[in-house]
C-alpha positions as CSV (number, residue, x, y, z in Angstrom):
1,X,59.8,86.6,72.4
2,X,56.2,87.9,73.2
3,X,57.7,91.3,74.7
4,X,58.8,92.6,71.6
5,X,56.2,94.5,69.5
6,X,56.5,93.7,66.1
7,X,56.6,96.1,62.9
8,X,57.0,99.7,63.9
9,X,54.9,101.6,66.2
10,X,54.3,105.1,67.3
11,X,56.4,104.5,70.9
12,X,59.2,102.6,69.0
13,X,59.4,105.6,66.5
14,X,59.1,108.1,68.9
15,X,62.3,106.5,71.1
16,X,64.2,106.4,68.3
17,X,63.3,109.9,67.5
18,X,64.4,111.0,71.0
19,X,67.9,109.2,70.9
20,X,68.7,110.8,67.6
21,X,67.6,114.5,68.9
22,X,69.5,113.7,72.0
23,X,72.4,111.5,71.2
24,X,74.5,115.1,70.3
25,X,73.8,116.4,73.2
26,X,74.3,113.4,75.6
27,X,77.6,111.3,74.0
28,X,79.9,114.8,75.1
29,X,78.5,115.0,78.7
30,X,79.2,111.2,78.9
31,X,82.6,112.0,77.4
32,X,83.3,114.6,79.4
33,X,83.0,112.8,83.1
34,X,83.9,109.7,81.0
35,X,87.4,110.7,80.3
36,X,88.9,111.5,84.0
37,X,87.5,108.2,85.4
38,X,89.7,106.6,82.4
39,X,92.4,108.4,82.8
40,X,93.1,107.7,86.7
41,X,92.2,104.5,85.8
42,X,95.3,104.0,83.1
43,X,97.4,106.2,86.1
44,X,97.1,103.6,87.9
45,X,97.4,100.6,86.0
46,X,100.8,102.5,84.9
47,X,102.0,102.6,88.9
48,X,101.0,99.1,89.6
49,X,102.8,98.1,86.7
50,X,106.1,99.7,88.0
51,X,105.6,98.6,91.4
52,X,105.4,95.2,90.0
53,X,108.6,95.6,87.4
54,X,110.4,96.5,90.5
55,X,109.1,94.0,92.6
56,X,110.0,91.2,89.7
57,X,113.6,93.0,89.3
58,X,114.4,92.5,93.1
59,X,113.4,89.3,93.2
60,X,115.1,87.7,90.0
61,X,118.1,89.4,91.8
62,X,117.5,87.8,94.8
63,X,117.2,84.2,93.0
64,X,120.5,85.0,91.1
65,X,122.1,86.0,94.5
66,X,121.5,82.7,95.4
67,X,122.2,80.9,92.8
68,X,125.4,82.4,93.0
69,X,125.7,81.1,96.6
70,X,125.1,77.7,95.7
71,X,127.2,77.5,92.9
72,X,129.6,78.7,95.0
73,X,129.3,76.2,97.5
74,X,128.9,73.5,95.2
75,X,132.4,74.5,93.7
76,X,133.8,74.3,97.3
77,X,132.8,71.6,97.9
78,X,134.3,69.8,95.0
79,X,137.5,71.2,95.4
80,X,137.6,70.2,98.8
81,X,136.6,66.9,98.1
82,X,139.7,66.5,95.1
């Protein structure tokens, strides 16, 4: 680790000093564009997850529909057979 300085110096002090003075006045700027990107970003994990409850519905129906049909036939089939 030969690139970090060791012990304080007048550069490291002087960073931190900066990011303290300017830490107020950066962290609500950030915030501030921050917040739409998040927001449209859980919008649209909310409609993707809606699409994809409906697409699970319609397909479980689907799979019950024809299971239903099978049975169905199955039962036929035995009856016929008796």
């Amino acid at each position: 680790m030969k690139y970090i300085p060791k012990g304080l110096t007048a550069g490291n002090v002087a960073i931190g000093v900066g990011v303290v003075l300017l830490a107020p006045i950066v962290l609500p700027i950030l915030g501030s564009v921050a917040k739409p990107i998040i927001k449209s970003v859980i919008k649209g994990t909310l409609i993707a997850y809606d699409g994809v409850k409906v697409t699970i519905a319609e397909a479980k129906e689907s799979l019950e529909d024809i299971t239903a049909e099978a049975k169905a036939e199955v039962a036929s089939k035995a009856t016929v057979e008796e």
